[in-house]
Each structure stands twice: as C-alpha cells, then as structure tokens.
C-alpha atoms as a printed R data frame, in Angstrom:
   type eleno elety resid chain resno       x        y       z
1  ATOM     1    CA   UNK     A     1 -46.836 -164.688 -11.452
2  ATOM     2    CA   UNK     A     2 -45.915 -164.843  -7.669
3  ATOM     3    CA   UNK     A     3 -47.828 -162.126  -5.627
4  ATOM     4    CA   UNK     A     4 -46.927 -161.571  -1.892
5  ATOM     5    CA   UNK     A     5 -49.267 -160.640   0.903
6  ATOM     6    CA   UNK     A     6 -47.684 -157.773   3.233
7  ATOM     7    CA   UNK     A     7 -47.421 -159.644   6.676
8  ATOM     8    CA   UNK     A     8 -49.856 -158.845   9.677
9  ATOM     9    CA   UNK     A     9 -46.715 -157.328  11.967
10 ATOM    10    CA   UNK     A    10 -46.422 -154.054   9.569
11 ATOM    11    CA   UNK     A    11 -50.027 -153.177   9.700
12 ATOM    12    CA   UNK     A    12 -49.938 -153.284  13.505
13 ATOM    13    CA   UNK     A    13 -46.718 -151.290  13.769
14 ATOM    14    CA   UNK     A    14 -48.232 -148.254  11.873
15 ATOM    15    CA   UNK     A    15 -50.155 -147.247  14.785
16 ATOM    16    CA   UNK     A    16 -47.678 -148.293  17.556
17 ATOM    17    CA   UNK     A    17 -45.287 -145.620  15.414
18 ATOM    18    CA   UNK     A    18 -47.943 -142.621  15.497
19 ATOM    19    CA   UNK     A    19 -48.314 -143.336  19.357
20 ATOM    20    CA   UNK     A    20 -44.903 -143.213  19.205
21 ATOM    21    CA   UNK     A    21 -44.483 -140.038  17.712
22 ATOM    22    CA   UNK     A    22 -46.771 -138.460  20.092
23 ATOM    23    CA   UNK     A    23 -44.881 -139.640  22.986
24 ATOM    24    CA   UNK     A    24 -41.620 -138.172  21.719
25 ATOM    25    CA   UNK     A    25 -43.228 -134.883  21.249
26 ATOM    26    CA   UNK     A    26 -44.421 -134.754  24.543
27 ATOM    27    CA   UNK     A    27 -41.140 -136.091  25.864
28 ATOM    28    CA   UNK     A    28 -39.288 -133.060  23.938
29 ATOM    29    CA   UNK     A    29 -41.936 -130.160  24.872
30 ATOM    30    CA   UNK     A    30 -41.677 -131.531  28.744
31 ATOM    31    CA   UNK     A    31 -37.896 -132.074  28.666
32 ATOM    32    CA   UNK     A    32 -37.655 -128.068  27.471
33 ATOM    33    CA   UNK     A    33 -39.603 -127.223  29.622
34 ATOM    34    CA   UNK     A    34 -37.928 -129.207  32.612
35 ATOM    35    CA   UNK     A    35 -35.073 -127.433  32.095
36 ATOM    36    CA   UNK     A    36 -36.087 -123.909  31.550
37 ATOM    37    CA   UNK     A    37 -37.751 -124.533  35.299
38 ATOM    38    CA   UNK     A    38 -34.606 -126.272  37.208
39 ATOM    39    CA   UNK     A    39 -33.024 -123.191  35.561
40 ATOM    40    CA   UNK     A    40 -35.069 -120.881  37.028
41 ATOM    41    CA   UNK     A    41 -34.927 -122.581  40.348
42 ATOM    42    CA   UNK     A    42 -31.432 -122.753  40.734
43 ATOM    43    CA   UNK     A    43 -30.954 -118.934  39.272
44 ATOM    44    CA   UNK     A    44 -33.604 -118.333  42.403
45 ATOM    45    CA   UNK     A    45 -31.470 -120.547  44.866
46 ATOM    46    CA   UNK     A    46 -27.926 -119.374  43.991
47 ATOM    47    CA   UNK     A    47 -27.779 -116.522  41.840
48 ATOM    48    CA   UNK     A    48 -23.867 -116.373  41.628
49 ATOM    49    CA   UNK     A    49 -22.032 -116.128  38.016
50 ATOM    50    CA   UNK     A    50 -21.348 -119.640  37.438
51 ATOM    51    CA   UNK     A    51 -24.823 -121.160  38.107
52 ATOM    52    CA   UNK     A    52 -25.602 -118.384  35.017
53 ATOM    53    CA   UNK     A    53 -22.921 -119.311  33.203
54 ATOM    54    CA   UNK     A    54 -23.822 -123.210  33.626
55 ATOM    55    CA   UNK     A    55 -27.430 -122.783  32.541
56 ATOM    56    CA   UNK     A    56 -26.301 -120.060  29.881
57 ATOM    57    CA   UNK     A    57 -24.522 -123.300  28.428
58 ATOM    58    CA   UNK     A    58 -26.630 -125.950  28.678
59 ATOM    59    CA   UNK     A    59 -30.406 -124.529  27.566
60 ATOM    60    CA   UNK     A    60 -28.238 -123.710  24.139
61 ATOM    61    CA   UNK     A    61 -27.244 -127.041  23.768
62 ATOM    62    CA   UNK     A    62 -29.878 -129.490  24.687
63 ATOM    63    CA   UNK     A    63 -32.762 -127.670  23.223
64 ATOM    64    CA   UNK     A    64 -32.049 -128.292  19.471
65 ATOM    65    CA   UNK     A    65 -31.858 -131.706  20.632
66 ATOM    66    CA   UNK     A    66 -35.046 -131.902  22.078
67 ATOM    67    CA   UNK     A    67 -36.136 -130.016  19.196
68 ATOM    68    CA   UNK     A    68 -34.856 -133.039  16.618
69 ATOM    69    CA   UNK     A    69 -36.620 -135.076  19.461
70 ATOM    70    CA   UNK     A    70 -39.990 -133.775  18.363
71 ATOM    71    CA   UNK     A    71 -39.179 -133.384  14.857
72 ATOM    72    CA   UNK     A    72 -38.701 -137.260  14.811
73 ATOM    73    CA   UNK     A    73 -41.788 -137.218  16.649
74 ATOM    74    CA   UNK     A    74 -43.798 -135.324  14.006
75 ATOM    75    CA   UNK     A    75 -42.284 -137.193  11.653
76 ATOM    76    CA   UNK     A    76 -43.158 -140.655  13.034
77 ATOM    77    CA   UNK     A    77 -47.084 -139.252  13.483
78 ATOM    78    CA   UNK     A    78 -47.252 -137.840   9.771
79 ATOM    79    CA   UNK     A    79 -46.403 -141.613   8.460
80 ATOM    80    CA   UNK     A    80 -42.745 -140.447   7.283
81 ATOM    81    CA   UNK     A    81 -41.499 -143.581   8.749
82 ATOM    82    CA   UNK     A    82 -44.309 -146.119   7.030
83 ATOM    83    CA   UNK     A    83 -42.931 -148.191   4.086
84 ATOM    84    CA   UNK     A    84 -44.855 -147.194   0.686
C-alpha cells in the first residue's frame, strides 16, 4: 500500500492564513470606521441635503461588505479554510 506524505508548503500556509485572517478583520473594523469619520467630516464641512443623502447611501452599502470582509477574516483565523 502507497502512503503519501502531506507536502511542507501546506503546513506553512496554515499560519500565513490565520495572519491573514487577522489582517482582514482589522482591514474591515478600520475601513467602517474610515467611513463613519469622512462621514462625519464632510456632514461637519457641508451640511447641505445631498452630502446626507450621499453618505445616507453609501454607509448602507459598504458596511455589510466590510462585514463579509471580517467574517472571511474570522473564518480564515478559526481554521475554516485548512484542508482536513
């Protein structure tokens, strides 16, 4: 019977993944947050209806992104992504 030895590469890449996953949560959590400021500076700078109206638009939209950003992220650290 023929047995195979897992290669070196995928024991190195486990690690390189959790890193990984903690940089995309940070990237996600700083990327809300990034917005939710320039928001607040514009709304400070030029409080007319369509800056509102702009920001009112775009927080709704790109924060479940960042959201599946970090979710990928936790996912990555918790070893989802590691082959059994």
């Amino acid at each position: 019977m023929i047995t195979f030895k897992k290669p070196l590469s995928v024991d190195i890449l486990v690690p390189l993944k959790q890193y990984f996953g903690i940089l995309w949560i940070s990237l996600a959590a700083f990327g809300v947050y990034l917005m939710v400021h320039q928001a607040d500076i514009e709304f400070r700078r030029n409080p007319a209806l369509d800056t509102r109206i702009f920001w009112y638009t775009i927080i709704p939209i790109f924060t479940p992104i960042m959201f599946g950003l970090g979710l990928f992220g936790y996912y990555c650290l918790k070893g989802e992504y590691n082959r059994a």
